[in-house]
FIZAVEX-634261 format. One record per atom (N, C-alpha, C, O): x, y, z; chain; atom name; residue number from 0. Coordinates in steps of 0.001 Angstrom, whole numbers, plus 500000, padded with zeros to 6 digits. Layout:
BEGIN
X,Y,Z,A,CA,NUM
...
end
This chain:
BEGIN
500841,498833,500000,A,N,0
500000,500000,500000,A,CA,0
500889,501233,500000,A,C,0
501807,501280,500818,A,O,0
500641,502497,498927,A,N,1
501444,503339,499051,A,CA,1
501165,504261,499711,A,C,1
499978,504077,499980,A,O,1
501628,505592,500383,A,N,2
501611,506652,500814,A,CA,2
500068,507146,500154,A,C,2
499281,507546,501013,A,O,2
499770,507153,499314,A,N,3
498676,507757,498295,A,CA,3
497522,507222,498267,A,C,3
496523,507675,497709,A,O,3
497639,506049,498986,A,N,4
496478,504765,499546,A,CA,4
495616,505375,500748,A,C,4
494389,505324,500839,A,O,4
496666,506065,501809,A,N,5
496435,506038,502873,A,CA,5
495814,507446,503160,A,C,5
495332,507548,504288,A,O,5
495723,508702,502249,A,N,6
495214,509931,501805,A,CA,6
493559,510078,501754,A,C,6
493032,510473,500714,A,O,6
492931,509814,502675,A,N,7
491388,510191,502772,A,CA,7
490717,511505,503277,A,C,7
491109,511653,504434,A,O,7
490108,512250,503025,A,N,8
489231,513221,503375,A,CA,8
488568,513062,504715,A,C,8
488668,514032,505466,A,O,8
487869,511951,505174,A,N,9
487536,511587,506650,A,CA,9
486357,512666,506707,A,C,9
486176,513359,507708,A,O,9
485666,512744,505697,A,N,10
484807,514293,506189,A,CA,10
484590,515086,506943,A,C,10
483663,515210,507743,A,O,10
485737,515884,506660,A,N,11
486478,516703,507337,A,CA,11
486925,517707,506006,A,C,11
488099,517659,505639,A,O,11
485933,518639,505277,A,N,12
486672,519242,504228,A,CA,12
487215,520910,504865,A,C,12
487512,521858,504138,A,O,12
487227,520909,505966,A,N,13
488145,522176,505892,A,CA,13
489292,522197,505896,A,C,13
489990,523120,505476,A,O,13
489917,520467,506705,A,N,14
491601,520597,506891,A,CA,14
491853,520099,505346,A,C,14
492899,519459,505235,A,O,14
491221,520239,504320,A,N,15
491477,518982,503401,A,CA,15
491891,517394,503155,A,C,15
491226,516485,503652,A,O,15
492805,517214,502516,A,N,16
493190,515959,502983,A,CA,16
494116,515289,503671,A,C,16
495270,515675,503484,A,O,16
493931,514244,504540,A,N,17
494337,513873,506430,A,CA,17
495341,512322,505581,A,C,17
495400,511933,504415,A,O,17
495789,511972,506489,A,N,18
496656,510777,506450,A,CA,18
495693,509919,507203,A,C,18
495344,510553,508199,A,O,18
495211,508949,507165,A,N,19
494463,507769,508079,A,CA,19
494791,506672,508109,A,C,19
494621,505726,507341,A,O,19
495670,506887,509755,A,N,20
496767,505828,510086,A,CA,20
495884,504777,510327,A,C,20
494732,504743,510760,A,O,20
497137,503425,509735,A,N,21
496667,502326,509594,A,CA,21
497177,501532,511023,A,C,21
498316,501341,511450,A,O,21
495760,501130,511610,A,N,22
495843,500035,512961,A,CA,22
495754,498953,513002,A,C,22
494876,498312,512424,A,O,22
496741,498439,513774,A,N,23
496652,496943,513931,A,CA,23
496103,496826,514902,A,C,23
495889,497594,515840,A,O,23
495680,495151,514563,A,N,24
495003,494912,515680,A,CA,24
495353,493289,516122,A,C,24
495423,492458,515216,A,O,24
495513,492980,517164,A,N,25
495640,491996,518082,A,CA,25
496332,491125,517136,A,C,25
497555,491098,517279,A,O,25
495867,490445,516253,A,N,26
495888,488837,515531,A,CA,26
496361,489435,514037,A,C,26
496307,488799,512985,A,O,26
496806,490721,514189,A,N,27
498141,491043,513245,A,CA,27
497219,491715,511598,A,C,27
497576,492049,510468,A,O,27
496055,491634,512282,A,N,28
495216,491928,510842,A,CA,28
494917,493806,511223,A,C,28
494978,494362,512320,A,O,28
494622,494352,509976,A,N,29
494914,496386,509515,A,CA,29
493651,496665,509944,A,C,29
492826,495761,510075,A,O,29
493361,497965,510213,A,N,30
492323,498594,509540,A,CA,30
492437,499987,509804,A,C,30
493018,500584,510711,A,O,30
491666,500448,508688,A,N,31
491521,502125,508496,A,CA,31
490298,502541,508614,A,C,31
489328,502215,507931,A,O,31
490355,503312,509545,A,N,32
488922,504139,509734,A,CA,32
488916,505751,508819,A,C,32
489565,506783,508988,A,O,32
487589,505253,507561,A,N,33
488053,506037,506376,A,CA,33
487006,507139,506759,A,C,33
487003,508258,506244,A,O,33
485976,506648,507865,A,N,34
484758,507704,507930,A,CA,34
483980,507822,509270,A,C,34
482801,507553,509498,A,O,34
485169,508402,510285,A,N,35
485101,507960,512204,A,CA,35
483522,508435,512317,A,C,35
483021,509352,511667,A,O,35
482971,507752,513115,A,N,36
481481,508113,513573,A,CA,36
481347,509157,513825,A,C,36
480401,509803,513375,A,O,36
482317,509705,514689,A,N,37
482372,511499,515377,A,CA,37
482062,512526,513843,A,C,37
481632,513669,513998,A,O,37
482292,512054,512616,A,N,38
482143,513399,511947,A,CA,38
480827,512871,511099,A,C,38
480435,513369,510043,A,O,38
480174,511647,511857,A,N,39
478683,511452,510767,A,CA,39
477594,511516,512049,A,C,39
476455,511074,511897,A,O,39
478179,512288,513729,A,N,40
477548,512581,514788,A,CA,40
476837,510564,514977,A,C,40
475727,510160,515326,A,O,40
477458,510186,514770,A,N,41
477850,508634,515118,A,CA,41
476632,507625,514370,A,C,41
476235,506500,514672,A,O,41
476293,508438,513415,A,N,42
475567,507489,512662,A,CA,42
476184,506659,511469,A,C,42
475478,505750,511033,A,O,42
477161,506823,511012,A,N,43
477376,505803,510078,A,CA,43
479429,505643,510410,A,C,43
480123,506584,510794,A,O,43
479690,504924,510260,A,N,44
481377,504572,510463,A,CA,44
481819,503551,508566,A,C,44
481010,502862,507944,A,O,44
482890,503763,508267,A,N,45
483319,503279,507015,A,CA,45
484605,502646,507443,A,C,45
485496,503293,507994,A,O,45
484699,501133,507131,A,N,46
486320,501037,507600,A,CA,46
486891,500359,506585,A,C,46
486123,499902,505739,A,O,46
488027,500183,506462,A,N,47
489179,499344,505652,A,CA,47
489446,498297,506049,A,C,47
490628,498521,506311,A,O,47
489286,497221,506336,A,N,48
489834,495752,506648,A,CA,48
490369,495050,506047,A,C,48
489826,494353,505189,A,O,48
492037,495023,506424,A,N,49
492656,494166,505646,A,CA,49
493100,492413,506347,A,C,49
493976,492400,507212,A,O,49
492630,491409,506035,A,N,50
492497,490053,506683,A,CA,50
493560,489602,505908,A,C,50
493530,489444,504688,A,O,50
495043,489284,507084,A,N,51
495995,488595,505691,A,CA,51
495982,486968,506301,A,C,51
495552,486443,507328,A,O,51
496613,486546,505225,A,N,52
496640,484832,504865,A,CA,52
495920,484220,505527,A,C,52
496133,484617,506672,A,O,52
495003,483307,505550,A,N,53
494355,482368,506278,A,CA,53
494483,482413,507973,A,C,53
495145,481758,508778,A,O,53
493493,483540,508097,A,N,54
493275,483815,509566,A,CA,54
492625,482822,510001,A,C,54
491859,482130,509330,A,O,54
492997,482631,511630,A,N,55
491824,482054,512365,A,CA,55
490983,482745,512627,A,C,55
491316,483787,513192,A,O,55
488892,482423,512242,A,N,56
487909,483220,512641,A,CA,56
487880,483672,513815,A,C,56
488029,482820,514691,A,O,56
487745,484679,514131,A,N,57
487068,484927,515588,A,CA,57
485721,484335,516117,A,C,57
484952,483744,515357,A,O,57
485425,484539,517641,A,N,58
484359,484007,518219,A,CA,58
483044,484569,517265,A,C,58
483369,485546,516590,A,O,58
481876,484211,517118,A,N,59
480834,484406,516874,A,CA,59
480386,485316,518113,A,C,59
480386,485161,519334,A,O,59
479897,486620,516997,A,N,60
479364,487750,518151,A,CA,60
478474,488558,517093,A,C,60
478578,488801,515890,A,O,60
477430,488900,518232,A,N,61
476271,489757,517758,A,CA,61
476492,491143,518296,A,C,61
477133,491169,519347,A,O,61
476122,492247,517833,A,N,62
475688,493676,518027,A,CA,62
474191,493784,517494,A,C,62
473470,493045,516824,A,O,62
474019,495240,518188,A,N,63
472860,496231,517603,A,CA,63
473334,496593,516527,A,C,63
472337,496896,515871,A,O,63
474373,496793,515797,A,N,64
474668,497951,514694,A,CA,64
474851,497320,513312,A,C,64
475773,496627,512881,A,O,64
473888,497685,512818,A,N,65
474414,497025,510955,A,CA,65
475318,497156,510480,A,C,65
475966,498197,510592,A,O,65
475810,495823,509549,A,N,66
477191,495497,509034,A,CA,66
477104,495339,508193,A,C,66
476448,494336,507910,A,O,66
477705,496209,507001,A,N,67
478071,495641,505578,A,CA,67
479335,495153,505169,A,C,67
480242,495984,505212,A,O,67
479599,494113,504816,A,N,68
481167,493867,504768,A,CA,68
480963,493494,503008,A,C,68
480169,492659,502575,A,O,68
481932,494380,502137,A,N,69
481792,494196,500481,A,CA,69
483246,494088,500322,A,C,69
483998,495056,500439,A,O,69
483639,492864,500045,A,N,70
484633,492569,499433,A,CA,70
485170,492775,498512,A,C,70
484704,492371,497447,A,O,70
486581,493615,498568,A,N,71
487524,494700,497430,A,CA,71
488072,493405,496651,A,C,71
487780,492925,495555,A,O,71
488857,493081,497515,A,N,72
490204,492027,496953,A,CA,72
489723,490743,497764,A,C,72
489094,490687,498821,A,O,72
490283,489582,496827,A,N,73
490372,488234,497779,A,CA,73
488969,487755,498124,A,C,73
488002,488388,497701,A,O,73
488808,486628,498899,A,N,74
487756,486522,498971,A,CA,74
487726,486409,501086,A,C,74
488615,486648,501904,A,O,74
486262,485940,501266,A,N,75
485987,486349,502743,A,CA,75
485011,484699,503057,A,C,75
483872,484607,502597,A,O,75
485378,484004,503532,A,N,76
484398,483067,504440,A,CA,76
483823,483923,505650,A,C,76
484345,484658,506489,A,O,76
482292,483439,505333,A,N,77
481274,483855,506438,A,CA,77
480561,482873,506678,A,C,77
480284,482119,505745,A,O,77
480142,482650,507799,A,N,78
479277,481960,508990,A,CA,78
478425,482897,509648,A,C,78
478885,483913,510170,A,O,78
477136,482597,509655,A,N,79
476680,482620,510638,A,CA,79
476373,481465,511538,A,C,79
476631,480316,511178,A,O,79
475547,481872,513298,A,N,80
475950,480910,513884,A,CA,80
474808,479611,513889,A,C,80
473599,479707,514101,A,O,80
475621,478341,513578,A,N,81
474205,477551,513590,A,CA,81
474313,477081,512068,A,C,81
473748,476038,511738,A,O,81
474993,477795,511183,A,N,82
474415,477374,509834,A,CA,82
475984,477148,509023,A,C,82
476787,477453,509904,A,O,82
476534,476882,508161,A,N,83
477550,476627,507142,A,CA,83
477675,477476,506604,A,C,83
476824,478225,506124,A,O,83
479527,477557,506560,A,N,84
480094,479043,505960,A,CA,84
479882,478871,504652,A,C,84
480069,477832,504019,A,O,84
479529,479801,504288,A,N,85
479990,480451,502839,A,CA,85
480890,481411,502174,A,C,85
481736,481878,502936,A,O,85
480934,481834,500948,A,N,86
481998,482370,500810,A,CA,86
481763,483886,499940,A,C,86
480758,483914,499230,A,O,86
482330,484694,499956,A,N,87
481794,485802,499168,A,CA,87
483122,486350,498536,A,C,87
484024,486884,499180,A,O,87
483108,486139,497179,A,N,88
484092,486854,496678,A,CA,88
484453,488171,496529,A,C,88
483920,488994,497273,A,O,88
485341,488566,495623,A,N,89
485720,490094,495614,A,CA,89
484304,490483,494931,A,C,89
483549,489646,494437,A,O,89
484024,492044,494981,A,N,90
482971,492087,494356,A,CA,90
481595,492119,494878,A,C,90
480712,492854,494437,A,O,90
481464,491279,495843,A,N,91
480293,490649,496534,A,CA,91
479937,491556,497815,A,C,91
480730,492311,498378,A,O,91
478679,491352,498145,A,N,92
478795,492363,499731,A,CA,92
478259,490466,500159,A,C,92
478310,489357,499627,A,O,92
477768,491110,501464,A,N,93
476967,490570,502883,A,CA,93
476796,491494,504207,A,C,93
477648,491872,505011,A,O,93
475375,491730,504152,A,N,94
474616,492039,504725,A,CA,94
474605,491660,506494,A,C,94
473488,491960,506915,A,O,94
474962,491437,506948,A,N,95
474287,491410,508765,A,CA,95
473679,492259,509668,A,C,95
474275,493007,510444,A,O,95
472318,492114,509541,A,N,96
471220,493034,510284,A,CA,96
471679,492688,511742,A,C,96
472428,491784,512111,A,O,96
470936,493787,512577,A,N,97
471134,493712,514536,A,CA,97
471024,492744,514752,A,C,97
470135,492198,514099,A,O,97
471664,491993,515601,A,N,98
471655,490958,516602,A,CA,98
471456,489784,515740,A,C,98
470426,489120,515854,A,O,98
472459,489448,514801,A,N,99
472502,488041,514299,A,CA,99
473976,487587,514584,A,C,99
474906,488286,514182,A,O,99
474106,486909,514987,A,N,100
475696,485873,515506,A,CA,100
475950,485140,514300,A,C,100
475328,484287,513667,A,O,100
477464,485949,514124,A,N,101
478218,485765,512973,A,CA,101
479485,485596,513006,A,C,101
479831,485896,514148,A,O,101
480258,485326,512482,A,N,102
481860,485291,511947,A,CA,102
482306,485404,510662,A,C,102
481540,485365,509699,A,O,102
483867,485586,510547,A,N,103
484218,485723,508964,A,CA,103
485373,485378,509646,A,C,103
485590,485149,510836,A,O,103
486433,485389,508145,A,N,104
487737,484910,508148,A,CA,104
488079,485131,506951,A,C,104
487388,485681,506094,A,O,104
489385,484625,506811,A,N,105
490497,484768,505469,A,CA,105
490825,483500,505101,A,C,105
491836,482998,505591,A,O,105
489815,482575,503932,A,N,106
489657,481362,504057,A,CA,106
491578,480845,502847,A,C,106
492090,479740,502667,A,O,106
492004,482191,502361,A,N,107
493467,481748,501275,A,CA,107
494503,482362,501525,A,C,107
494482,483294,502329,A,O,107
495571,482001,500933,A,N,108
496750,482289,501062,A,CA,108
497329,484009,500539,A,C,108
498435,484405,500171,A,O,108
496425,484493,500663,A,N,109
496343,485825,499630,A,CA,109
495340,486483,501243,A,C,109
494565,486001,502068,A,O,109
496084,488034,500915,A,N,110
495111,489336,502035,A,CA,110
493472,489345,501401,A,C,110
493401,488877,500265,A,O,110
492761,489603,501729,A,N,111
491397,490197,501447,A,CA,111
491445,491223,501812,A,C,111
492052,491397,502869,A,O,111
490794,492477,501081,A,N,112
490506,493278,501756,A,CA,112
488834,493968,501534,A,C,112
488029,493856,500609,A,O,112
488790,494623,502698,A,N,113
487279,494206,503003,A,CA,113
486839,495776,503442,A,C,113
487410,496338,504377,A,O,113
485558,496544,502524,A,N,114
485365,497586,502781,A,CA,114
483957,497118,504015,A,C,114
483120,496235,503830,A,O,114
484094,498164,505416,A,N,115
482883,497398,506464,A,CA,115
482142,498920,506273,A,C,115
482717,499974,505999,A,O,115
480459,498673,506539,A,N,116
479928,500024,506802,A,CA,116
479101,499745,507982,A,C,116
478427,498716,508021,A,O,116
479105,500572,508926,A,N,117
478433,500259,510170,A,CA,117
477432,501196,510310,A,C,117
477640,502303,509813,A,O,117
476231,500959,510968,A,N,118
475348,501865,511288,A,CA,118
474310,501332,512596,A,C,118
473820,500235,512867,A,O,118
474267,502230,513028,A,N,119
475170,502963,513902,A,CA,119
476753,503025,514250,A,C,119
477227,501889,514260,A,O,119
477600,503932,514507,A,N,120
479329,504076,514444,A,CA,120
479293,503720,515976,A,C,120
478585,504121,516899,A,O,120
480268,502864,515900,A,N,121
480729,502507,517129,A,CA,121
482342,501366,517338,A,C,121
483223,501171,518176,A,O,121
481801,500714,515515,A,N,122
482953,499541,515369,A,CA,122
484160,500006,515294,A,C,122
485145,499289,515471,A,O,122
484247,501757,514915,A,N,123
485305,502301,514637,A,CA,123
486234,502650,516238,A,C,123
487460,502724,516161,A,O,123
485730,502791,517240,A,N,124
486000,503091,518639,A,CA,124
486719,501783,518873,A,C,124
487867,501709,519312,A,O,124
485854,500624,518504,A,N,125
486424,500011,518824,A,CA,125
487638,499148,518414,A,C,125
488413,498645,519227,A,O,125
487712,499048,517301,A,N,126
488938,498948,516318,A,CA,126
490356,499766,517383,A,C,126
491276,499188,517962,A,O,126
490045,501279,517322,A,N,127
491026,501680,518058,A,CA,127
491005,501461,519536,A,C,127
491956,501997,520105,A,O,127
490080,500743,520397,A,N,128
490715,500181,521567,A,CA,128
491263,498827,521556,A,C,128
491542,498100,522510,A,O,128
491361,498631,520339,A,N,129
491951,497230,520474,A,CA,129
493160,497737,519974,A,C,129
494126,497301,520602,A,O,129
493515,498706,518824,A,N,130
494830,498919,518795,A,CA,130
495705,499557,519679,A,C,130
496921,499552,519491,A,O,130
495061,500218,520825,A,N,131
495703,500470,521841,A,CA,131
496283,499476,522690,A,C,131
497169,499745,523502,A,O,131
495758,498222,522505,A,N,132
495725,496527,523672,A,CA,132
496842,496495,522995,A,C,132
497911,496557,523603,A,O,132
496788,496361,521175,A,N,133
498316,495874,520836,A,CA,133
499105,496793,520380,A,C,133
499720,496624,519328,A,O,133
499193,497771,521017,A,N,134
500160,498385,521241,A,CA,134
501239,498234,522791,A,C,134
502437,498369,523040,A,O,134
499835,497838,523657,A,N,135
500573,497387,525172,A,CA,135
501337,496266,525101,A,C,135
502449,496138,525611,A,O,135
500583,495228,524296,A,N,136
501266,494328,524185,A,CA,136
502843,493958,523365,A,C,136
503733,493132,523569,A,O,136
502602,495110,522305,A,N,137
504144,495032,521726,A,CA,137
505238,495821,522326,A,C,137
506435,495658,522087,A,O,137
504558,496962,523380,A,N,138
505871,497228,524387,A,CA,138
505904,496570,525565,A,C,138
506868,496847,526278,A,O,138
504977,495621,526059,A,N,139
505520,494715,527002,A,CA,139
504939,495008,528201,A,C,139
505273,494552,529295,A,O,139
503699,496101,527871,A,N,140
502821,496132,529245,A,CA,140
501847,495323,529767,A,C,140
501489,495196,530938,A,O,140
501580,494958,529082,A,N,141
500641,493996,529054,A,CA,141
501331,492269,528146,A,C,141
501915,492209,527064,A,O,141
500944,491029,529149,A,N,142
501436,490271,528701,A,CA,142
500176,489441,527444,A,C,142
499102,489961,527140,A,O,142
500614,488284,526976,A,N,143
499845,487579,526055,A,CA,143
498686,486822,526858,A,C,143
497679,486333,526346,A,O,143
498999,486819,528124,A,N,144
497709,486171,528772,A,CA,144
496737,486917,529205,A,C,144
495829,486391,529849,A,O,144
496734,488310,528932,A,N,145
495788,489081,529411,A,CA,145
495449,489542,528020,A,C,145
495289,490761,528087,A,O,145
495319,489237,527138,A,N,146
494850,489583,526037,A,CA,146
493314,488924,526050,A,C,146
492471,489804,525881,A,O,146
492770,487639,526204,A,N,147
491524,487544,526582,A,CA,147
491038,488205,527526,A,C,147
489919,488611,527212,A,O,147
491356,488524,528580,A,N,148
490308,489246,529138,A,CA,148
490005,490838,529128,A,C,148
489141,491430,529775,A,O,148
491100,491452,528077,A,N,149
491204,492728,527516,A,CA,149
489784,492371,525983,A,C,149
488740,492966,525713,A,O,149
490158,491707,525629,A,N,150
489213,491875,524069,A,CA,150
487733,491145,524952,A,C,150
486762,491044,524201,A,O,150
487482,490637,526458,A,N,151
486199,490226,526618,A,CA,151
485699,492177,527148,A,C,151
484834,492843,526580,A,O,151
486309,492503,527985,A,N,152
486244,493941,528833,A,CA,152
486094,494797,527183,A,C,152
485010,495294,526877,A,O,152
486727,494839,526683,A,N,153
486354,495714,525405,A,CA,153
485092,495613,524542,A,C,153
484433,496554,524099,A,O,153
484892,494399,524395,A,N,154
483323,493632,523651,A,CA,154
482156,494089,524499,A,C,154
481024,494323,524076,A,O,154
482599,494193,525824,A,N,155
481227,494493,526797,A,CA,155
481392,495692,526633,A,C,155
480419,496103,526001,A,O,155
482180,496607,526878,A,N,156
482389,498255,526698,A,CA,156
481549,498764,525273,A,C,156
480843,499772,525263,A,O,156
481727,498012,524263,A,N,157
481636,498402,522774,A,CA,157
479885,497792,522315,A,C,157
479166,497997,521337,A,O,157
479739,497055,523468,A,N,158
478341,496454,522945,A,CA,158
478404,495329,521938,A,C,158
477701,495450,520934,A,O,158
479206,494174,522084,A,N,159
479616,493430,520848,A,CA,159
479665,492182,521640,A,C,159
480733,491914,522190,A,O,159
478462,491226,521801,A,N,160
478410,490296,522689,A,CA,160
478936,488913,522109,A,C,160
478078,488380,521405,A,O,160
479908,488317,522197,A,N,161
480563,487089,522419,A,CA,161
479491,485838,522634,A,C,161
479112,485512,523760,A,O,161
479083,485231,521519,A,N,162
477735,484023,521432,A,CA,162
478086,482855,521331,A,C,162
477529,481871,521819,A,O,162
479347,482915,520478,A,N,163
480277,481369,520834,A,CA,163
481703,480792,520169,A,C,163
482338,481380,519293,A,O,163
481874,480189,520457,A,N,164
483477,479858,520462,A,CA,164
483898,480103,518600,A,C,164
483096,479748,517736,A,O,164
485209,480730,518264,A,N,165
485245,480781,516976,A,CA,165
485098,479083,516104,A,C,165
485036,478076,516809,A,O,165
485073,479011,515143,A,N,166
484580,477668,514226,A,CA,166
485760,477206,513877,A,C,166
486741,477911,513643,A,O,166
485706,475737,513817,A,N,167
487000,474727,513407,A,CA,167
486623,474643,512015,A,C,167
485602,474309,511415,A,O,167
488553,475329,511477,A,N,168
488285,475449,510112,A,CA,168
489004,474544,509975,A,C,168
489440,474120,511045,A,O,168
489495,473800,508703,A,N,169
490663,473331,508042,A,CA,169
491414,473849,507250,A,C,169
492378,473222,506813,A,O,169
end
């Protein structure tokens, strides 16, 4: 990704155009918050998700806030909970209305990247309290065993309830 990638507006047109630093998060996967809730008065959030090589899914978790996840590059395995993943290529969206228990992942050897739209904004807050966790964790304030009970304390903070264990992939 070049310098020229990372150049968004953030609607925000008086400073013109902002740099929108790219966060990591925990399990080594990006994201860019291209459209922070604070400047849509927290109704809509836009993010960048980049999922590299064959991640392990996360737990299955529900919110209040609608999710669009439309796949740029690569493709995206989705689950919801209870039923068989599928797959959505580049190109493709998927839809998740309030309170349905879901997961995704990075089912190839190749990044996906994944435009998310949230509505209500909130996923974006939380994105950056998790990049704050791994930031503790890569200077050594925090060890690797307190990383679960940092991302459970954050899920309850953020409204993002934990429904069940992530899915055995192959």
């Amino acid at each position: 990704m070049s310098d020229s990638d990372q150049s968004f507006n953030n609607g925000d047109t008086s400073k013109g155009v902002e740099v929108v630093p790219i966060l990591t998060l925990l399990n080594g996967n990006t994201v860019r918050v291209l459209t922070h809730g604070k400047t849509t008065d927290q109704r809509l959030t836009v993010i960048e998700y980049v999922d590299f090589i064959c991640g392990s899914p996360p737990p299955f978790t529900r919110h209040e806030f609608i999710e669009v996840f439309s796949v740029l590059e690569g493709r995206l395995a989705f689950q919801y909970l209870g039923e068989a993943p599928f797959y959505v290529p580049a190109g493709d969206a998927v839809t998740v209305p309030s309170g349905l228990s879901h997961t995704f992942w990075n089912p190839d050897d190749q990044p996906s990247r994944i435009m998310l739209v949230c509505t209500p904004a909130g996923l974006d807050s939380f994105f950056e309290a998790i990049h704050c966790e791994a930031e503790k964790l890569k200077a050594g304030e925090i060890g690797q065993h307190e990383v679960s009970s940092s991302m459970a304390r954050l899920r309850v903070k953020y409204g993002i309830e934990e429904t069940a264990g992530a899915p055995g992939i192959d």
